[in-house]
N, C-alpha and C positions, 0 to 999 in steps of 0.2 A: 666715707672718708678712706683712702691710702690708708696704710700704717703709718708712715713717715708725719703725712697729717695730722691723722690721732696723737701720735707720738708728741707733737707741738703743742697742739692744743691742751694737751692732759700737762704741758712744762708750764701753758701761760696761766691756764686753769687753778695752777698749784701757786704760781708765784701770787696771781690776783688775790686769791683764798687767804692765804701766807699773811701778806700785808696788811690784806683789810685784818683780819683777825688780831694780828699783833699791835696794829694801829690803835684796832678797841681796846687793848690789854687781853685779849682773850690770847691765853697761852695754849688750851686743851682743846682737842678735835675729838671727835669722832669719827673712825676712821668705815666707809659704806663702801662697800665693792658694789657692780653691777647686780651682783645676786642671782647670776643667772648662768648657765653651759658655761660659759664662755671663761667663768672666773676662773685664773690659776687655782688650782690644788683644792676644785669642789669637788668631793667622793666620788656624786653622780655624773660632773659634767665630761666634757673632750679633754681635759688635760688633769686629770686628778694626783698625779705623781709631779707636778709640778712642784718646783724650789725656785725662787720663793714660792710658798701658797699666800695669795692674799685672800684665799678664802681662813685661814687662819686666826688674821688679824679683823676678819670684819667683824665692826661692830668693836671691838676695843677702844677707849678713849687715850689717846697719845698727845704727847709735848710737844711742840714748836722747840721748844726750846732744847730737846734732848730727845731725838730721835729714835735713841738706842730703847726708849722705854714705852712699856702701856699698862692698863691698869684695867679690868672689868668689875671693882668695887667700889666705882666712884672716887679713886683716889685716895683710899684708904691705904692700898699696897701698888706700890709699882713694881714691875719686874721688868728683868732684861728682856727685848725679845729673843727666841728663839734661833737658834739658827736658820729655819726653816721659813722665816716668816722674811717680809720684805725689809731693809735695815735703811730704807727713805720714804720719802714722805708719797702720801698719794698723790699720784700722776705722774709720777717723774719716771717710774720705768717703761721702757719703748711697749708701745701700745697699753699702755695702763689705763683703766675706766673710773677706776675709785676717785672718791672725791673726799673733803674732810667737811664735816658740817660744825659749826661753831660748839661747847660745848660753853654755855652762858652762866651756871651756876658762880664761877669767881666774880663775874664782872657784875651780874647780882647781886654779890655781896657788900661788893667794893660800893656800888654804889646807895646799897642801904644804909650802909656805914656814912658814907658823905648826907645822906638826906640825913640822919640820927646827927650825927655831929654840928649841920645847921640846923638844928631845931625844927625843920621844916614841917 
């Protein structure tokens, strides 16, 4: 794919992601870069001094709801992100790879709570 291509498809990739998610109630991602050369600000790879690094944020679980935040203890502590780090969601910047994969533990719960509540 072009840049310009990738670039769309990581926007459509991000809104389809988005909605479904938030559709389920799922508010929290997990935020996966490609993992590979290619990621902004990997030590080892082609662009290690990259700003934003989204090798930074890989693998943190982040809000729908509040961008500005992530958490790697499960939700126990959230912190700002960094300056350093990307301050939108995955895919949205030009040629971005990262994807956000559901983070199911709420929707879980929410719906153990519905099956306890009818008796079921």
């Amino acid at each position: 794919f072009p840049s310009h291509d990738r670039h769309q498809m990581g926007k459509l990739n991000n809104k389809i992601t988005k909605d479904l998610h938030l559709n389920l109630g799922i508010d929290t991602y997990l935020w996966i870069t490609a993992r590979d050369e290619r990621v902004r600000g990997n030590p080892k790879g082609k662009y290690p001094k990259a700003i934003p690094s989204h090798w930074e944020i890989d693998g943190a679980v982040c809000k729908w709801s509040d961008p500005s935040v992530y958490t790697r203890d499960a939700g126990k502590t959230w912190n700002k992100r960094t300056a350093t780090m990307p301050m939108v969601e995955p895919g949205l910047e030009i040629a971005c790879r990262c994807v956000a994969h559901p983070v199911l533990s709420s929707l879980l719960f929410s719906v153990d709570a519905d099956i306890r509540q009818q008796g079921v």
